[in-house]
C-alpha positions in Angstrom: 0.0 0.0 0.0 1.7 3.6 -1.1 -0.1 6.9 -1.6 1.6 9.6 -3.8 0.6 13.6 -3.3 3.9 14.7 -6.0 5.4 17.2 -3.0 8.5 16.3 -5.3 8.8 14.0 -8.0 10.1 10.9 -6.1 12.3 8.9 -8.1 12.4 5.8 -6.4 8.8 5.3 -7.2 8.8 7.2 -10.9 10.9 7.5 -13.6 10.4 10.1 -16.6 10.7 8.3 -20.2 12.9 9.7 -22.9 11.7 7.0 -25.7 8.5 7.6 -28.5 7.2 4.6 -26.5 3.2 4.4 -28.2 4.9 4.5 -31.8 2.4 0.8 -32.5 -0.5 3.0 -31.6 1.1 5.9 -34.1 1.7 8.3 -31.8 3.2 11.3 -32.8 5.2 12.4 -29.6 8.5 11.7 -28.7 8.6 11.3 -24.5 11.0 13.8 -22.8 12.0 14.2 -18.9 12.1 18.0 -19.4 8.2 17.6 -19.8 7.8 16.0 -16.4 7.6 18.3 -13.0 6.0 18.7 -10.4 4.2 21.4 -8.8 1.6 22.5 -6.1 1.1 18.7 -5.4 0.5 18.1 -9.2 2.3 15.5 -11.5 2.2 17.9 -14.4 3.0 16.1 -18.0 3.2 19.0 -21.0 3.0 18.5 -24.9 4.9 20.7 -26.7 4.8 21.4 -30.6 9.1 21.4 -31.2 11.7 19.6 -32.9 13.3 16.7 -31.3 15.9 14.2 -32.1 14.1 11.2 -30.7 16.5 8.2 -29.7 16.5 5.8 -32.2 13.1 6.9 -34.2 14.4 10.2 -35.3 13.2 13.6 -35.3 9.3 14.3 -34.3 7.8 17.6 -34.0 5.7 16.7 -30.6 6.9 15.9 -27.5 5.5 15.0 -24.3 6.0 13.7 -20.8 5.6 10.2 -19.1 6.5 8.7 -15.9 7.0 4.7 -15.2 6.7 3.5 -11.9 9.2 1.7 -10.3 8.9 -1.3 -7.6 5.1 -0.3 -7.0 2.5 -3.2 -7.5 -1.2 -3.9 -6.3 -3.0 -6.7 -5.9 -6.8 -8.1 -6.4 -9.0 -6.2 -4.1 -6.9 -3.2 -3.2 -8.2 0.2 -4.2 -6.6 2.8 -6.1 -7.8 6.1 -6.6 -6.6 9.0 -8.7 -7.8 12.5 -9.7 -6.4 14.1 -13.2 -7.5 17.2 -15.0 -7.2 17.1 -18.2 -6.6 21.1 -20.0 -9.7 22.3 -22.6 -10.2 20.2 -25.6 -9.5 23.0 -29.0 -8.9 21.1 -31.9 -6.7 23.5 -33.3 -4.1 23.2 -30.4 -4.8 19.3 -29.4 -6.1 17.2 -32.0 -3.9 13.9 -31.5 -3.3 14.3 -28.6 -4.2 11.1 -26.2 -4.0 12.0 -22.4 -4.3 8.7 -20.8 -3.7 6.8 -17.1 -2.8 3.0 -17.6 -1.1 0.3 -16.2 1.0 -3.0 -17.4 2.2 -5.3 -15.8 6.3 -6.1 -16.9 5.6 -9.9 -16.3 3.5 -12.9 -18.0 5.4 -13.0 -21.3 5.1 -10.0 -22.5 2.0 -8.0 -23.4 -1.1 -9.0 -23.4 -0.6 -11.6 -21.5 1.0 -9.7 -18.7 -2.6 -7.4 -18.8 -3.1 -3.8 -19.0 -5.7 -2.1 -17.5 -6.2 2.0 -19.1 -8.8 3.5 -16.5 -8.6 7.1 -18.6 -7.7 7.3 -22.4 -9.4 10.6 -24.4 -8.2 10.2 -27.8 -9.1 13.9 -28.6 -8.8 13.5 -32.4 -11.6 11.1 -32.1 -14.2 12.9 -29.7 -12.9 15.0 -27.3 -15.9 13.9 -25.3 -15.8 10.5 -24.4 -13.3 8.9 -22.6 -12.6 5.0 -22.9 -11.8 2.6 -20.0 -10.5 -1.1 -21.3 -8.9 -3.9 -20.5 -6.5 -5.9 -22.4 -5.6 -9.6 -22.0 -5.0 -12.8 -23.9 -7.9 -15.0 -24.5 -7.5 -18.9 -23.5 -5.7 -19.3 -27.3 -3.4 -16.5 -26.1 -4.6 -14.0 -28.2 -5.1 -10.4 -27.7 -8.7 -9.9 -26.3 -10.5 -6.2 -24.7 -12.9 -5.2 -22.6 -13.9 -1.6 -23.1 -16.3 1.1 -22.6 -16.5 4.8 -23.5 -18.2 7.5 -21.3 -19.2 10.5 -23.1 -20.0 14.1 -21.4 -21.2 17.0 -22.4 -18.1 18.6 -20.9 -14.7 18.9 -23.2 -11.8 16.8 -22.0 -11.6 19.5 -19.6 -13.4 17.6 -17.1 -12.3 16.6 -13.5 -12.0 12.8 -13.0 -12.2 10.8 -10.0 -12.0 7.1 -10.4 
């Protein structure tokens, strides 16, 4: 059991990415520690329109931030709870972009076996207005199956979330 207020970005427990991790969903960002800080008791993860040299995918014109855990795990019937706030939904400044809170697990052979469960995707080229909660796994045969559900508002992505 751990809780996290961000006082200070804790690097035992997180670790900011520098990868374009996402590029098999064809994302456009390339993921950059300099977008990761902490403030006011907020993880705060910015996308950027610039020019990057991404390692080993080459140069992409967004970037963004994203934080790994480290050594953190739950188990069946422990709760976890989490607020995010997600800024307005303009098409002109964020179309693309897909603000999301998920988790993997690292064991089981490799994904989807291992599971991942993504309690907040908005995929704000799609529809800034729903958000999609899923659940990936492999099927008895080992294949790739999901669970999912969107939730729509009449809210923008600007909406405060409390799962």
């Amino acid at each position: 059991m751990w809780e996290e207020n961000f006082d200070q970005l804790n690097t035992d427990r997180w670790q900011p990415e520098q990868s374009s991790y996402g590029d098999g969903n064809g994302e456009r960002q390339c993921y950059r520690p300099e977008n990761v800080t902490v403030a006011g008791g907020k993880l705060i993860l910015t996308a950027r329109h610039e020019t990057y040299s991404c390692p080993r995918t080459g140069t992409r014109t967004v970037t963004s931030g994203m934080v790994r855990s480290r050594g953190l795990s739950f188990s069946p019937g422990q709760a976890i709870e989490f607020r995010v706030k997600l800024t307005p939904a303009d098409p002109d400044d964020q179309a693309g972009l897909w603000p999301a809170v998920w988790a993997s697990s690292r064991t089981g052979d490799g994904w989807p076996r291992g599971g991942e469960m993504d309690w907040l995707e908005v995929m704000t080229a799609e529809n800034p207005r729903r958000s999609m909660h899923s659940i990936h796994y492999a099927d008895p045969s080992a294949d790739h199956a999901l669970k999912h559900r969107g939730a729509y508002s009449t809210a923008t992505a600007a909406m405060m979330l409390s799962l």
